[in-house]
VMD Tcl script that builds the backbone (N, CA, C; Angstrom):
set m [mol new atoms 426]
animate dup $m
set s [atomselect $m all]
$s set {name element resname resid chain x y z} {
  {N N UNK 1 A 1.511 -13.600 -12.594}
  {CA C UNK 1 A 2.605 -13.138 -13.411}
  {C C UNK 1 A 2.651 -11.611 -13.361}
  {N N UNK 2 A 3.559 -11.296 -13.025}
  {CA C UNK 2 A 4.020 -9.772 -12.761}
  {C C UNK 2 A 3.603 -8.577 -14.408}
  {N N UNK 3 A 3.004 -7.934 -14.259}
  {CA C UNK 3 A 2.624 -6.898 -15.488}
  {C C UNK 3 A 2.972 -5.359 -15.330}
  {N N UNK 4 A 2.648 -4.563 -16.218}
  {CA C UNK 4 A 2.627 -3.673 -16.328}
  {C C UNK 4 A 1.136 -2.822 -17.231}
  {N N UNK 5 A 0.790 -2.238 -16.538}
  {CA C UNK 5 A -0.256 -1.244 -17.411}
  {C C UNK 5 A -0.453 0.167 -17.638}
  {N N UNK 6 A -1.318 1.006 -17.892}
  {CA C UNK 6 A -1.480 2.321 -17.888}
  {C C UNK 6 A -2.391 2.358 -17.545}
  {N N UNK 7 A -2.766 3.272 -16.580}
  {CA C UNK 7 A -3.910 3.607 -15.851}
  {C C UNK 7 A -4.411 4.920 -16.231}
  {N N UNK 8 A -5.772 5.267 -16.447}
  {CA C UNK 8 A -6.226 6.542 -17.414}
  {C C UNK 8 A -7.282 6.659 -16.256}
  {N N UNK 9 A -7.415 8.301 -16.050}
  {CA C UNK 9 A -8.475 8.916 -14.925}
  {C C UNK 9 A -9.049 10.068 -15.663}
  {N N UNK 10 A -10.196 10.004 -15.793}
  {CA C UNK 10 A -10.910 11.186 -16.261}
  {C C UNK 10 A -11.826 11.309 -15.574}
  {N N UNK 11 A -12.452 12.504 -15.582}
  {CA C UNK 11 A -13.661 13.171 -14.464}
  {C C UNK 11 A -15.007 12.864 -15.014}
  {N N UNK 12 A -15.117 11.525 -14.879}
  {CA C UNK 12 A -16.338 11.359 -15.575}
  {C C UNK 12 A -16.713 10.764 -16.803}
  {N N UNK 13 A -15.988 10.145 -17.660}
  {CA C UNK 13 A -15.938 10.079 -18.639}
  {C C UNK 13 A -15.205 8.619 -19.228}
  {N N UNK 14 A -14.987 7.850 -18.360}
  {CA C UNK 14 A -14.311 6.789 -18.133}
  {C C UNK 14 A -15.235 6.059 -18.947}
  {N N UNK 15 A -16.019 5.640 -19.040}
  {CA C UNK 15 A -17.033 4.947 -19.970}
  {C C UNK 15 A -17.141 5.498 -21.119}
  {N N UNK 16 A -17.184 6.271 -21.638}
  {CA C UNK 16 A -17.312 6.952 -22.609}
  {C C UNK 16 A -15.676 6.677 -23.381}
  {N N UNK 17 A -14.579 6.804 -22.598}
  {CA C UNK 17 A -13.261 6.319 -23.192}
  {C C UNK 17 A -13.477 5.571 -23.387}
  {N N UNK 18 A -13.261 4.508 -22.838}
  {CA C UNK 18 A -13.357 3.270 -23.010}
  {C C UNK 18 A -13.988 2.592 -24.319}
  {N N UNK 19 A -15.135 2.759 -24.344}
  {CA C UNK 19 A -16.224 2.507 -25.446}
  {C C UNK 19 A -15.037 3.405 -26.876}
  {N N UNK 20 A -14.464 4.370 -26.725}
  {CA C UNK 20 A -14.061 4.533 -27.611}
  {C C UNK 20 A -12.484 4.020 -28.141}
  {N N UNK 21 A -11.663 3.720 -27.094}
  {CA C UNK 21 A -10.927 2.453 -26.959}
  {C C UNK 21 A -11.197 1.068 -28.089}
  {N N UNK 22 A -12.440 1.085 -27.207}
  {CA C UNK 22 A -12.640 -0.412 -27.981}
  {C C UNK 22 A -12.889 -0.114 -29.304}
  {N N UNK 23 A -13.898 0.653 -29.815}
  {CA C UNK 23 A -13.874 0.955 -31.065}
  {C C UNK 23 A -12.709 1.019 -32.200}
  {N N UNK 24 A -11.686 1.329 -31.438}
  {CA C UNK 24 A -10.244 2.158 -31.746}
  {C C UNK 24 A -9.421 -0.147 -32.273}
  {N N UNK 25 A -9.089 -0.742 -30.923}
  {CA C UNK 25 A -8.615 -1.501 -30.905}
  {C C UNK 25 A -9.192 -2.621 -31.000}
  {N N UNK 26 A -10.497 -2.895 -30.523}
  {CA C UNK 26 A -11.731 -4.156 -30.322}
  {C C UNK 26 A -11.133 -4.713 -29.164}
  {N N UNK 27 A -11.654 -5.790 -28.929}
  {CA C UNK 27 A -11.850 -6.997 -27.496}
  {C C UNK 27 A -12.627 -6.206 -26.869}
  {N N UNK 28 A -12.290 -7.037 -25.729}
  {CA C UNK 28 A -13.742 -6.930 -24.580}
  {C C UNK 28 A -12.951 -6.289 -23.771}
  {N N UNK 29 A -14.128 -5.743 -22.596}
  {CA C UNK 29 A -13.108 -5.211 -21.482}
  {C C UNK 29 A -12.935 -6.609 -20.355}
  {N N UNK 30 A -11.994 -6.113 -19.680}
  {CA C UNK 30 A -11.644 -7.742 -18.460}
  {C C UNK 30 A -12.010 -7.494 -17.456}
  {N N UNK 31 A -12.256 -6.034 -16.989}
  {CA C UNK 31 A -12.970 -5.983 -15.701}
  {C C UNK 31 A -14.258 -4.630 -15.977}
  {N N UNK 32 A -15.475 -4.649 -15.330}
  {CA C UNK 32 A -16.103 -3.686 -15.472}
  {C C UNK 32 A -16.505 -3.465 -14.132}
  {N N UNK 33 A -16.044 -2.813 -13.131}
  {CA C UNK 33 A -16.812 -2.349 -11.903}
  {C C UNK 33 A -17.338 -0.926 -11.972}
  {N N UNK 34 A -18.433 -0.383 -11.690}
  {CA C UNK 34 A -18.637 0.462 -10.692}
  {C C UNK 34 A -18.888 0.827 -9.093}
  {N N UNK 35 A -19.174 2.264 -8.550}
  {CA C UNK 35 A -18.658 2.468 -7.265}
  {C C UNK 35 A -19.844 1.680 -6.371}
  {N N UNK 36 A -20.814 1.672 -6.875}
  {CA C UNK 36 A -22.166 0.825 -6.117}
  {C C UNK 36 A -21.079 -0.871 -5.929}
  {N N UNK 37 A -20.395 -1.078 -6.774}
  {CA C UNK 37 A -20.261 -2.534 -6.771}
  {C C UNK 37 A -19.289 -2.497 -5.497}
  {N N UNK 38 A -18.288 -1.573 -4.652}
  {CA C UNK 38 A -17.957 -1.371 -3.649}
  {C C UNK 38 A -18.501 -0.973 -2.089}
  {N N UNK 39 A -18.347 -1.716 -1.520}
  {CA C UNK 39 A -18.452 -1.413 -0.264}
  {C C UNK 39 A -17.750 0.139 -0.030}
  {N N UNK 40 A -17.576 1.116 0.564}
  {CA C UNK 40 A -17.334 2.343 0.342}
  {C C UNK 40 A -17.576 3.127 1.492}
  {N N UNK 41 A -17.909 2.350 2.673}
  {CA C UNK 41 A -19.094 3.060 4.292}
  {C C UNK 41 A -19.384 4.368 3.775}
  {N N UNK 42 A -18.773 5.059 4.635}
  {CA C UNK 42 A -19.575 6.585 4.764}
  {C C UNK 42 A -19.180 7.238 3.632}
  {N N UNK 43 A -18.237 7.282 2.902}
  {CA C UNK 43 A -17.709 7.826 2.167}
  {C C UNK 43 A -19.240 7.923 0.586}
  {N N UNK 44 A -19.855 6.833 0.894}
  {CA C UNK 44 A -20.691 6.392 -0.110}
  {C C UNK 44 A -22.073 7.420 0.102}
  {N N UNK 45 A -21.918 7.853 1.666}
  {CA C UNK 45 A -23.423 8.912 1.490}
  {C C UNK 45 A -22.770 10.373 0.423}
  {N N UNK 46 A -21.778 10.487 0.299}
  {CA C UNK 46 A -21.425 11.670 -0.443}
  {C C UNK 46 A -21.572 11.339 -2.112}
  {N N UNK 47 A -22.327 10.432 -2.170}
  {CA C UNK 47 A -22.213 9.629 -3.958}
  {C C UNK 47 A -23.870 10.271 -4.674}
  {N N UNK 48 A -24.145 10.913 -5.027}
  {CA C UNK 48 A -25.116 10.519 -6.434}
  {C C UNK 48 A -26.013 9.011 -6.613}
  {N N UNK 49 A -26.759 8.992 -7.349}
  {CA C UNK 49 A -27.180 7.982 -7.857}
  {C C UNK 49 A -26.139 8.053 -9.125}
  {N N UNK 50 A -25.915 8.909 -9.945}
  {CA C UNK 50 A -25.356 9.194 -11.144}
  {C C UNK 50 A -24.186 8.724 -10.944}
  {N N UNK 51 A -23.597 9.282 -9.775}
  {CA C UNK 51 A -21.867 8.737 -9.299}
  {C C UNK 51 A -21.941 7.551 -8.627}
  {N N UNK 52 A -22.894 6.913 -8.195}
  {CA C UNK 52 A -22.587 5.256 -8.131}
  {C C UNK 52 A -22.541 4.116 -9.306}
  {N N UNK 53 A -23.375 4.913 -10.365}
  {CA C UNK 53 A -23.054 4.471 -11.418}
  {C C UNK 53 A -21.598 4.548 -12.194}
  {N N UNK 54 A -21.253 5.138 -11.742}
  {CA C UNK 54 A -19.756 5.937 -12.811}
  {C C UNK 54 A -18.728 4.291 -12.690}
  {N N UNK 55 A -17.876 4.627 -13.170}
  {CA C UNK 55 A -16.997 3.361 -13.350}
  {C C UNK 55 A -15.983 3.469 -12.246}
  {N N UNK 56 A -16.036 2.663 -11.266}
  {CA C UNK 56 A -14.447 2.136 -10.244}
  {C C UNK 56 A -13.517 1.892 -11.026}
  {N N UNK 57 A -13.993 0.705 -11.366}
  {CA C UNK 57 A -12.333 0.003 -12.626}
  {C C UNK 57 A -13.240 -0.191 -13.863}
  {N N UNK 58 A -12.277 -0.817 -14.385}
  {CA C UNK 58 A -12.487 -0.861 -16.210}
  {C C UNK 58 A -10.875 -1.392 -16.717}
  {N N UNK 59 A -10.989 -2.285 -17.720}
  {CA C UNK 59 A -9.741 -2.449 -18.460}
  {C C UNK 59 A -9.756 -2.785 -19.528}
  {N N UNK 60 A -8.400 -2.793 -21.019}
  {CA C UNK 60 A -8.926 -3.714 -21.589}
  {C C UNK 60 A -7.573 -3.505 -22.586}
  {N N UNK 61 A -7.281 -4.876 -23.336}
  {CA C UNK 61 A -6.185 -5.026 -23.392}
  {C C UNK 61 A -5.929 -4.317 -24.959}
  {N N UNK 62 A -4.699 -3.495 -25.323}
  {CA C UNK 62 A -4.977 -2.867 -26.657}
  {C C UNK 62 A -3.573 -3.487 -27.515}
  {N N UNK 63 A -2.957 -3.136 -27.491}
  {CA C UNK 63 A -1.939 -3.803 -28.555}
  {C C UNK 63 A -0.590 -4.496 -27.480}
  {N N UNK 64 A -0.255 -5.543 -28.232}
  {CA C UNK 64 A 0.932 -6.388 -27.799}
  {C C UNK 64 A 0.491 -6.723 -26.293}
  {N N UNK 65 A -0.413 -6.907 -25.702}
  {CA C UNK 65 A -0.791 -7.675 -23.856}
  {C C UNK 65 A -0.936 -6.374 -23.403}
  {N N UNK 66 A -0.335 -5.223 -23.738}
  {CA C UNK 66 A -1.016 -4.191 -22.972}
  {C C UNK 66 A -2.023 -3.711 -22.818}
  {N N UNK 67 A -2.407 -3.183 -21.286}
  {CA C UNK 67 A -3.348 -3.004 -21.260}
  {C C UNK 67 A -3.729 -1.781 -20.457}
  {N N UNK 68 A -5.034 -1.257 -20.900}
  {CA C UNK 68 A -5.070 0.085 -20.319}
  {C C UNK 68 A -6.607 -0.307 -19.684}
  {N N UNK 69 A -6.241 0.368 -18.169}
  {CA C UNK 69 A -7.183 0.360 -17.056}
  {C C UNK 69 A -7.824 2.202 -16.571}
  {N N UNK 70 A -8.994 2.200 -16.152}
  {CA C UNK 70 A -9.127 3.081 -15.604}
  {C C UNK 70 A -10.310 3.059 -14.891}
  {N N UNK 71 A -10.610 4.675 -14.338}
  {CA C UNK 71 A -11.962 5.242 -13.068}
  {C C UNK 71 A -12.401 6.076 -13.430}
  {N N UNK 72 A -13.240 6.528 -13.028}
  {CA C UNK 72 A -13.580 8.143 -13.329}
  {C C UNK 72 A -13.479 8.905 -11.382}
  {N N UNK 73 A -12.669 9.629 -12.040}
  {CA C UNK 73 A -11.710 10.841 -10.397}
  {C C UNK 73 A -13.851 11.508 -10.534}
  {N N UNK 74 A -13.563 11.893 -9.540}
  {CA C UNK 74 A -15.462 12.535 -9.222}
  {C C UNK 74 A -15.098 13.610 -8.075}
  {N N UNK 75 A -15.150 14.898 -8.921}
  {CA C UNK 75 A -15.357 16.337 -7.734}
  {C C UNK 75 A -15.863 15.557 -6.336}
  {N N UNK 76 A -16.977 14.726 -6.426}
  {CA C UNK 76 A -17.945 14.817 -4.942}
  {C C UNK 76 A -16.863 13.684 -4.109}
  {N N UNK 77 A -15.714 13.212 -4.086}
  {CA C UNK 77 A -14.938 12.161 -3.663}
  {C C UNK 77 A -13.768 13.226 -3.256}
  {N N UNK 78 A -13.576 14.308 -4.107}
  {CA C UNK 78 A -12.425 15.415 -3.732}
  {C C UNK 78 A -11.449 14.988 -4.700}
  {N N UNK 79 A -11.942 14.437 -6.058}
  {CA C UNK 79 A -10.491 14.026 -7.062}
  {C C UNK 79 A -10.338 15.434 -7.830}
  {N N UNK 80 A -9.446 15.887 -7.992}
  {CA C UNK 80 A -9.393 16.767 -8.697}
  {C C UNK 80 A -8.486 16.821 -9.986}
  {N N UNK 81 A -8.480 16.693 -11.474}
  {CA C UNK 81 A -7.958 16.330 -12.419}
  {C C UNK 81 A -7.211 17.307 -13.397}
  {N N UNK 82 A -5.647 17.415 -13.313}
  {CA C UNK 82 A -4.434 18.047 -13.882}
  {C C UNK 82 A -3.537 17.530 -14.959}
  {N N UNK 83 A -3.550 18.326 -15.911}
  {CA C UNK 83 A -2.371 17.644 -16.808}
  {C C UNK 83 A -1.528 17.018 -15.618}
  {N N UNK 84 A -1.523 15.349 -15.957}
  {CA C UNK 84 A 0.094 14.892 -15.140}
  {C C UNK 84 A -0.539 13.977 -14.010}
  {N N UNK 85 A -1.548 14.354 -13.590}
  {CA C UNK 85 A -2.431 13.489 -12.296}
  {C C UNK 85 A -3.526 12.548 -13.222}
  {N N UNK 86 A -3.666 12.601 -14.491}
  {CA C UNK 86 A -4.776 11.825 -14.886}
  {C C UNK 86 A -4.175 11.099 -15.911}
  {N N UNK 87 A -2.788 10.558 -15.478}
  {CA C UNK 87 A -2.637 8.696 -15.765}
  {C C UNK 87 A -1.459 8.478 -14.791}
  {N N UNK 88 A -1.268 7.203 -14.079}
  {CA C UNK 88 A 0.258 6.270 -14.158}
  {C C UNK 88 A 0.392 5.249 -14.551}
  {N N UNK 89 A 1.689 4.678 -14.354}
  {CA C UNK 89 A 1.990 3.553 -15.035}
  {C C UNK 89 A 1.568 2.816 -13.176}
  {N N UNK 90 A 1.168 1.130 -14.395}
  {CA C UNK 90 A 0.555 0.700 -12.632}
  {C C UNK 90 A 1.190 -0.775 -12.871}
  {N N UNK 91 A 2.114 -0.805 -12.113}
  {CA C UNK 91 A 2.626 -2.048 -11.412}
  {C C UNK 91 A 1.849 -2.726 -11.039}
  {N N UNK 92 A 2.154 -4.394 -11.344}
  {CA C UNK 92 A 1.571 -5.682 -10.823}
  {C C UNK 92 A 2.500 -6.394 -10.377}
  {N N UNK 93 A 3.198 -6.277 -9.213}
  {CA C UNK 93 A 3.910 -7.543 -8.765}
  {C C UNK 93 A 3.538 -9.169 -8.055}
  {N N UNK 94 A 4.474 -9.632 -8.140}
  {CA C UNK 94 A 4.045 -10.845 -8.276}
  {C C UNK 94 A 3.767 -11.391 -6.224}
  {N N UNK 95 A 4.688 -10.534 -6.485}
  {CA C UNK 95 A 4.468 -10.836 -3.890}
  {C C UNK 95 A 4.624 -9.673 -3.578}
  {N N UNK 96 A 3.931 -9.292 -2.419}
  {CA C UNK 96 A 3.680 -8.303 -1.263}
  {C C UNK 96 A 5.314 -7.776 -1.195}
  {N N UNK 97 A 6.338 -8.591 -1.207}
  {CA C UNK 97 A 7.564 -8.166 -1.360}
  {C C UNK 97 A 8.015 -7.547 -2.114}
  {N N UNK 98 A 7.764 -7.998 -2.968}
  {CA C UNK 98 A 8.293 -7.234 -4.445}
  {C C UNK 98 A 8.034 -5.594 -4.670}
  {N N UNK 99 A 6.256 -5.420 -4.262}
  {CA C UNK 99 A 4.894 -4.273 -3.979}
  {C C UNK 99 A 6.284 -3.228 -2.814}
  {N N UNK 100 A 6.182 -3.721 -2.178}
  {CA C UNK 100 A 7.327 -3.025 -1.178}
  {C C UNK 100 A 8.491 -2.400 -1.680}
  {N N UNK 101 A 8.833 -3.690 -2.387}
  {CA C UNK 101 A 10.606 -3.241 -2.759}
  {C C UNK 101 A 10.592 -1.598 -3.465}
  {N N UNK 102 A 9.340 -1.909 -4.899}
  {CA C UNK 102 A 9.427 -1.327 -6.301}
  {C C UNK 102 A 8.420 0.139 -5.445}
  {N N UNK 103 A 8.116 -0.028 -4.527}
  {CA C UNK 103 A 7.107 1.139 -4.076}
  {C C UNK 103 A 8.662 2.294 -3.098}
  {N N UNK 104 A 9.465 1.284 -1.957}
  {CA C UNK 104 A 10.504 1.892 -1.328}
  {C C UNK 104 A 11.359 2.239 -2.531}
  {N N UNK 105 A 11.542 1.848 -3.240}
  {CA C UNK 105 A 12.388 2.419 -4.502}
  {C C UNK 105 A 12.472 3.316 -5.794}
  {N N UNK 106 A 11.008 3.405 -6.183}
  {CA C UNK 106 A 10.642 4.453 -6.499}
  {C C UNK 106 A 10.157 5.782 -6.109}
  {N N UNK 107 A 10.019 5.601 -4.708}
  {CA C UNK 107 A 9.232 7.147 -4.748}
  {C C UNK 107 A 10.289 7.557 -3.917}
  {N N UNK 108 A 11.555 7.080 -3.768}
  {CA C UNK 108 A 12.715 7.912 -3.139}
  {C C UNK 108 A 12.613 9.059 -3.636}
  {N N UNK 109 A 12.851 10.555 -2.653}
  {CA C UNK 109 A 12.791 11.672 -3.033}
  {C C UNK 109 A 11.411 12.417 -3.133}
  {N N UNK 110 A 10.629 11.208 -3.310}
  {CA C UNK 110 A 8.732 11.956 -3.451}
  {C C UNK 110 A 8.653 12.401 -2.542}
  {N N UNK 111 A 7.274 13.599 -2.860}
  {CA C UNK 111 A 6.895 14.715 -1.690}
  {C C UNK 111 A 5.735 13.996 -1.248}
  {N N UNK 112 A 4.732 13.017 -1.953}
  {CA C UNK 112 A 3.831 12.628 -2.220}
  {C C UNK 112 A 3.945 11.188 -2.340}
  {N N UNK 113 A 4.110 10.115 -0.919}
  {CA C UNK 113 A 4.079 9.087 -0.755}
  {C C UNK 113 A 3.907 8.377 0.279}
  {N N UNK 114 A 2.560 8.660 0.586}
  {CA C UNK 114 A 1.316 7.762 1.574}
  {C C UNK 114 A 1.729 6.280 2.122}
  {N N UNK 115 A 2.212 5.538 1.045}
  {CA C UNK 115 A 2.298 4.464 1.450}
  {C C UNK 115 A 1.985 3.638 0.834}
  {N N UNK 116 A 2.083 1.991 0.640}
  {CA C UNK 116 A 1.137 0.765 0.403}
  {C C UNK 116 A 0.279 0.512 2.084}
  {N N UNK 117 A -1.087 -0.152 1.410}
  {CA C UNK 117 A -2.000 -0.332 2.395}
  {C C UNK 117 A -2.579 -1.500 1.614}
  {N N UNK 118 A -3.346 -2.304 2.643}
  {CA C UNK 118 A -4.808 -3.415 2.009}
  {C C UNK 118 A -6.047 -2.116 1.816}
  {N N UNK 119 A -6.684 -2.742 0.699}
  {CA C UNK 119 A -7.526 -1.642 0.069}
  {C C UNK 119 A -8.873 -2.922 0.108}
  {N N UNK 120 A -10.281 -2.070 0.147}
  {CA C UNK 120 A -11.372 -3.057 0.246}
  {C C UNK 120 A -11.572 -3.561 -0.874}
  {N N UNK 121 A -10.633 -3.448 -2.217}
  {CA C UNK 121 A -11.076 -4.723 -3.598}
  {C C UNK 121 A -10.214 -5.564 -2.919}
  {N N UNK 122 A -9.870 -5.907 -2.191}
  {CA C UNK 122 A -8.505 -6.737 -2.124}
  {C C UNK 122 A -7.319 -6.684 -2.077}
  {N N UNK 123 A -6.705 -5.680 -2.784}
  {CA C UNK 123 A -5.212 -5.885 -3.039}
  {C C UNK 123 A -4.558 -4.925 -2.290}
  {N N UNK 124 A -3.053 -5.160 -2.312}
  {CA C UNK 124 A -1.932 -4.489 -1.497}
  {C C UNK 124 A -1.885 -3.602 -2.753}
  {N N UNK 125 A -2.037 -1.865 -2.156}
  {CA C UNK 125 A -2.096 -1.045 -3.029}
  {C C UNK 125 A -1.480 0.167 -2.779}
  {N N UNK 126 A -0.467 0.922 -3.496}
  {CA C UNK 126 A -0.340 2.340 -3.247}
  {C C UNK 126 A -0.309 3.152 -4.188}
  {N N UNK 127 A 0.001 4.020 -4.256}
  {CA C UNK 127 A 0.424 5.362 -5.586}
  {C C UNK 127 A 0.918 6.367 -4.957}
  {N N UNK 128 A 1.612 6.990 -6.022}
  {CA C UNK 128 A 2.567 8.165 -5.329}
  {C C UNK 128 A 3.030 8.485 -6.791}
  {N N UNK 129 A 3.780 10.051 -6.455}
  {CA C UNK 129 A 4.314 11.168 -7.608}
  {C C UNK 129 A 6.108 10.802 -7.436}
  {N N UNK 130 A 6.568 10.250 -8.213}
  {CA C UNK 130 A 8.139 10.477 -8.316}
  {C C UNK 130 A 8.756 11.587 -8.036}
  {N N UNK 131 A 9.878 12.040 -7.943}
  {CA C UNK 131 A 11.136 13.138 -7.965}
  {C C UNK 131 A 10.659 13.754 -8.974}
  {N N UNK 132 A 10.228 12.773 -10.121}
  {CA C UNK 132 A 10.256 13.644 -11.534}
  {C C UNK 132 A 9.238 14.067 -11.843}
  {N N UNK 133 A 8.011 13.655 -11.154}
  {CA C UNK 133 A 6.274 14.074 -11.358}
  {C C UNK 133 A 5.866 12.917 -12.304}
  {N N UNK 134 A 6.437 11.830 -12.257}
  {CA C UNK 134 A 5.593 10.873 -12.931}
  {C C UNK 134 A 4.488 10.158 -11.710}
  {N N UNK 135 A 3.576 9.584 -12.166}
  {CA C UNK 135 A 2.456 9.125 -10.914}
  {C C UNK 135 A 2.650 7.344 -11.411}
  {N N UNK 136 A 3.031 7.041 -10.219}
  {CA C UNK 136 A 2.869 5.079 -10.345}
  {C C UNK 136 A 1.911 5.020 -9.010}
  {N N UNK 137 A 1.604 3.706 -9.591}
  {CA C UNK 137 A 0.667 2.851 -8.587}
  {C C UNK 137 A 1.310 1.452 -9.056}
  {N N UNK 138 A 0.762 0.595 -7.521}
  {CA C UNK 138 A 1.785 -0.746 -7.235}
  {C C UNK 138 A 0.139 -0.848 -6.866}
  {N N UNK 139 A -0.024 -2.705 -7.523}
  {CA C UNK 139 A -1.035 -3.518 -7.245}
  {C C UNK 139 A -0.866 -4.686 -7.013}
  {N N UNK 140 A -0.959 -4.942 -5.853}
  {CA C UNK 140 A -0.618 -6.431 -5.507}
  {C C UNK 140 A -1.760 -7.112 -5.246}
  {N N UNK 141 A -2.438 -8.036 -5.951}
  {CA C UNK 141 A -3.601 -8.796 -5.686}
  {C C UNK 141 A -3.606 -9.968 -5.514}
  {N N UNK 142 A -3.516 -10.254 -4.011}
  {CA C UNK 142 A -2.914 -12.200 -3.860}
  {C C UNK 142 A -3.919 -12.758 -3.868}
}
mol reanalyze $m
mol bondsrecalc $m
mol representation Tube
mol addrep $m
């Protein structure tokens, strides 16, 4: 079933939100990964012990089905974190088609749009900055 969420990026600190999230709203979280729990090749000799620990994903649902997901962005990966780059709204469509349509249709005009690709969790994935500087991401997980 097709959703919508908010996606939250902080430098580190993603656990630490979270935990205070829940405090804030209660439930559980629905996903807890960190970067050890990824395959990652080479990219992974540039990690910490500290930064394999850090959080990949995380979610958890806060009022009315919404739900807020996030990572922690990590200097040693090259994320670098700006008012405006550390949230989007993140699309869940329901087919690879759809991921396409809402991805060719929104970032008309973006300076900043890579593409959708298969990503190693699985899913058909992209993100990109709008015309207007809003940041979406499209998640397609068949």
């Amino acid at each position: 079933m097709a959703s919508v969420s908010t996606y939250i990026n902080t430098l580190g600190r993603t656990e630490e939100a979270f935990e205070f999230y829940r405090s804030v709203f209660g439930g559980e979280f629905g996903d807890l990964m960190r970067f050890r729990d990824m395959d990652m090749g080479p990219a992974a000799d540039a990690l910490t012990e500290d930064d394999l620990n850090k959080v990949l994903h995380i979610s958890l649902e806060i009022l009315g089905g919404h739900v807020i997901e996030g990572t922690d962005a990590m200097a040693s990966l090259g994320h670098q974190l700006t008012a405006g780059n550390n949230f989007s709204i993140n699309l869940h469509p329901d087919t690879r088609d759809e991921a396409d349509r809402l991805y060719s249709g929104l970032s008309v005009g973006s300076k900043d749009a890579p593409g959708m690709a298969d990503m190693p969790w699985g899913a058909y994935w992209g993100s990109f900055e709008d015309r207007f500087g809003i940041r979406w991401m499209i998640n397609f997980a068949s």
